[in-house]
N, C-alpha and C positions, 0 to 999 in steps of 0.2 A: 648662113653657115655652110662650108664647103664642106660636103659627103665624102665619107672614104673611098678611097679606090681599091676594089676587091680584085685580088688575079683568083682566077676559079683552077685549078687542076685536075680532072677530072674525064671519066668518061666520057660521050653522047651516045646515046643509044635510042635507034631510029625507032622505034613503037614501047615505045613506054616512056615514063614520067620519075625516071629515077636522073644520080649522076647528074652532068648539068643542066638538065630537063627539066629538075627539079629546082637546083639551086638558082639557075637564071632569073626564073620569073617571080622569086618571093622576095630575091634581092632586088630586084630592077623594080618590082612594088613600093619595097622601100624606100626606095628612091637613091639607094646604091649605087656607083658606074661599076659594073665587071667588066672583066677581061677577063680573056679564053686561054688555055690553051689543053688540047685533048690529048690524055693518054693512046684513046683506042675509038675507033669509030666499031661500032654495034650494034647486030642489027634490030637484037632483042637482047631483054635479059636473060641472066644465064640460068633459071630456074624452069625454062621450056626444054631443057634437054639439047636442043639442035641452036645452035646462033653462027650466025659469018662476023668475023674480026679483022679489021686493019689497026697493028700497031702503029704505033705513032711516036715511036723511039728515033728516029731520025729526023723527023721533021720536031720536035724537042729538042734535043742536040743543035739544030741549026737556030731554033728561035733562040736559046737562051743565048746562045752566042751574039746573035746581032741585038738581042733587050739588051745585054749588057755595051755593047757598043756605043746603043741609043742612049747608055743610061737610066732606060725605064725603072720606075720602082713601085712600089704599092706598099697600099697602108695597111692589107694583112693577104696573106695567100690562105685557099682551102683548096685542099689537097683530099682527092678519094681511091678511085680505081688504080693501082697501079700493076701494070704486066708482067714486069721485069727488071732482073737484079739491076740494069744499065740503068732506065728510068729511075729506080729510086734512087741511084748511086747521084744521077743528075737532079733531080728534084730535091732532095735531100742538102745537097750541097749549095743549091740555089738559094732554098728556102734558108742555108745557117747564114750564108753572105748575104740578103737581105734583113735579116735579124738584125745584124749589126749597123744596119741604119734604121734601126725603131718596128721594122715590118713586125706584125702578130703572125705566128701558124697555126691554123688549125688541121687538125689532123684527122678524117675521119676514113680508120681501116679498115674499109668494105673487105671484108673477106669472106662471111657467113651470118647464120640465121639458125634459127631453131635445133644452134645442138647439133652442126653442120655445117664446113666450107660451104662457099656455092659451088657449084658445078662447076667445073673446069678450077677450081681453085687448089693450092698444094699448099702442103707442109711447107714448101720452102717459100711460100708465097709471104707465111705468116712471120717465118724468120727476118724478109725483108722489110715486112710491114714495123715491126719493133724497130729498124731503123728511124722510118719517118717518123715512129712516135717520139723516139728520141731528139729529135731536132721541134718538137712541137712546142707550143705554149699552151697549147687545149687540147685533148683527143676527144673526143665524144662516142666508143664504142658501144655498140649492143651488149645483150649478155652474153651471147657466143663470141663474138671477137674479144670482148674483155678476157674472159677465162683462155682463148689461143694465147694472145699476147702475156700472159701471166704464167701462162704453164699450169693453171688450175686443171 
Protein backbone atom coordinates (compact mmCIF):
# COMPACT_ATOMS: atom_id res chain seq x y z
CA UNK A 1 0.00 0.00 0.00
CA UNK A 2 1.40 3.39 -1.22
CA UNK A 3 1.50 6.05 2.11
CA UNK A 4 0.24 9.52 1.71
CA UNK A 5 2.43 12.31 0.93
CA UNK A 6 2.12 14.91 3.74
CA UNK A 7 3.48 18.63 2.65
CA UNK A 8 4.03 19.99 6.46
CA UNK A 9 3.64 24.10 6.70
CA UNK A 10 4.98 25.13 9.45
CA UNK A 11 7.55 26.53 11.78
CA UNK A 12 11.23 24.95 12.92
CA UNK A 13 12.16 26.03 16.04
CA UNK A 14 15.87 25.30 16.95
CA UNK A 15 15.37 24.07 20.96
CA UNK A 16 12.16 22.73 21.37
CA UNK A 17 10.02 19.90 20.12
CA UNK A 18 7.06 22.01 18.83
CA UNK A 19 5.97 23.09 14.96
CA UNK A 20 7.70 20.57 12.79
CA UNK A 21 9.90 19.24 15.46
CA UNK A 22 7.00 17.67 16.51
CA UNK A 23 5.12 16.82 13.33
CA UNK A 24 8.12 15.24 11.51
CA UNK A 25 8.97 12.50 13.60
CA UNK A 26 5.36 10.99 14.51
CA UNK A 27 4.71 11.12 10.84
CA UNK A 28 7.86 9.77 9.48
CA UNK A 29 6.97 6.82 12.47
CA UNK A 30 4.17 6.12 10.75
CA UNK A 31 5.58 5.56 7.93
CA UNK A 32 4.43 8.90 6.27
CA UNK A 33 6.77 10.73 3.34
CA UNK A 34 6.60 14.57 4.49
CA UNK A 35 7.75 17.40 2.74
CA UNK A 36 8.79 20.77 4.26
CA UNK A 37 8.39 23.78 3.77
CA UNK A 38 9.09 26.58 6.78
CA UNK A 39 7.24 29.56 7.61
CA UNK A 40 9.97 30.84 10.09
CA UNK A 41 13.25 29.56 11.36
CA UNK A 42 13.23 29.80 15.49
CA UNK A 43 15.22 29.80 17.74
CA UNK A 44 13.06 29.06 20.67
CA UNK A 45 9.49 29.11 21.47
CA UNK A 46 7.84 32.12 21.86
CA UNK A 47 6.76 31.63 25.64
CA UNK A 48 10.60 32.34 26.87
CA UNK A 49 10.11 35.98 26.38
CA UNK A 50 13.49 36.66 24.23
CA UNK A 51 13.59 34.39 20.69
CA UNK A 52 15.56 35.36 17.12
CA UNK A 53 13.34 34.88 13.84
CA UNK A 54 13.88 34.51 10.18
CA UNK A 55 10.75 34.80 8.11
CA UNK A 56 10.49 32.78 5.44
CA UNK A 57 8.02 34.61 3.19
CA UNK A 58 10.19 34.95 0.21
CA UNK A 59 11.81 31.79 0.02
CA UNK A 60 7.65 30.41 0.11
CA UNK A 61 6.77 32.74 -2.64
CA UNK A 62 9.71 31.20 -4.66
CA UNK A 63 9.01 27.44 -3.66
CA UNK A 64 5.35 27.49 -4.64
CA UNK A 65 6.12 29.05 -7.75
CA UNK A 66 8.64 26.31 -9.03
CA UNK A 67 6.23 23.12 -6.90
CA UNK A 68 3.83 24.45 -9.20
CA UNK A 69 6.03 24.33 -12.35
CA UNK A 70 7.25 20.90 -11.18
CA UNK A 71 3.60 20.14 -10.74
CA UNK A 72 4.33 18.69 -7.36
CA UNK A 73 1.28 17.71 -5.31
CA UNK A 74 0.38 15.95 -2.00
CA UNK A 75 -2.25 14.00 -0.56
CA UNK A 76 -2.98 16.43 2.27
CA UNK A 77 -1.02 19.82 3.56
CA UNK A 78 -0.75 20.70 7.67
CA UNK A 79 -0.40 24.06 7.93
CA UNK A 80 0.63 25.71 11.61
CA UNK A 81 2.73 28.86 12.53
CA UNK A 82 2.04 31.50 10.25
CA UNK A 83 3.81 35.32 10.29
CA UNK A 84 2.18 37.19 8.08
CA UNK A 85 -0.91 38.52 6.09
CA UNK A 86 1.59 37.69 2.66
CA UNK A 87 2.11 34.00 3.91
CA UNK A 88 -1.38 33.19 4.45
CA UNK A 89 -2.51 35.05 1.51
CA UNK A 90 0.01 32.38 -0.35
CA UNK A 91 -0.65 29.40 1.77
CA UNK A 92 -4.10 29.83 1.79
CA UNK A 93 -4.43 30.10 -1.79
CA UNK A 94 -2.11 27.13 -2.44
CA UNK A 95 -3.76 25.00 -0.10
CA UNK A 96 -7.59 25.97 -2.29
CA UNK A 97 -5.81 25.07 -5.78
CA UNK A 98 -4.48 21.76 -4.31
CA UNK A 99 -8.03 21.05 -2.80
CA UNK A 100 -9.17 20.89 -6.29
CA UNK A 101 -7.24 17.96 -7.06
CA UNK A 102 -8.32 15.72 -3.89
CA UNK A 103 -5.51 17.36 -1.36
CA UNK A 104 -6.93 17.33 2.49
CA UNK A 105 -6.13 20.59 4.71
CA UNK A 106 -5.42 20.57 7.99
CA UNK A 107 -5.39 23.62 9.68
CA UNK A 108 -3.74 23.93 13.08
CA UNK A 109 -4.02 27.89 14.26
CA UNK A 110 -1.13 28.23 16.65
CA UNK A 111 -1.86 31.39 17.91
CA UNK A 112 -2.26 30.87 21.89
CA UNK A 113 -2.57 29.02 25.19
CA UNK A 114 -4.00 29.29 28.43
CA UNK A 115 -6.51 32.18 27.98
CA UNK A 116 -3.56 34.16 25.87
CA UNK A 117 -1.96 34.87 22.37
CA UNK A 118 1.69 33.67 22.58
CA UNK A 119 4.01 36.23 22.97
CA UNK A 120 4.76 38.24 20.00
CA UNK A 121 1.38 37.11 18.61
CA UNK A 122 -1.53 39.91 17.51
CA UNK A 123 -5.07 40.45 17.08
CA UNK A 124 -4.52 40.84 13.56
CA UNK A 125 -2.60 37.57 13.57
CA UNK A 126 -5.84 35.81 14.53
CA UNK A 127 -7.91 37.70 11.77
CA UNK A 128 -5.56 36.01 9.46
CA UNK A 129 -5.56 32.80 10.88
CA UNK A 130 -9.70 32.61 10.29
CA UNK A 131 -8.59 32.83 6.79
CA UNK A 132 -6.59 29.52 6.73
CA UNK A 133 -9.39 28.00 8.70
CA UNK A 134 -11.54 28.82 5.87
CA UNK A 135 -9.79 26.99 3.23
CA UNK A 136 -9.39 24.04 5.74
CA UNK A 137 -11.02 20.44 5.87
CA UNK A 138 -10.10 20.05 9.65
CA UNK A 139 -8.82 22.62 12.14
CA UNK A 140 -7.94 21.13 15.26
CA UNK A 141 -7.65 24.31 17.84
CA UNK A 142 -7.10 24.53 21.53
CA UNK A 143 -9.50 26.11 23.70
CA UNK A 144 -7.82 29.56 23.33
CA UNK A 145 -7.58 29.68 19.82
CA UNK A 146 -11.13 28.15 19.46
CA UNK A 147 -12.72 31.08 21.39
CA UNK A 148 -9.99 33.86 19.20
CA UNK A 149 -11.28 32.40 16.00
CA UNK A 150 -15.01 32.47 17.10
CA UNK A 151 -15.03 35.71 18.69
CA UNK A 152 -16.23 33.97 22.03
Amino acid sequence: MERKQILLINDVAGNSKVGMGAMIPVLSYLGYPTFNLPTALVSNTFDYGRFAIQDTTDFIRQTLLVWKELGFGYDAICTGCMLSEEQVHLVADYCREQRQHGTLVFVDPVMGDGGHLYNGMTMRQVELMRKMVNVADLTFPNYTEATLLTGM
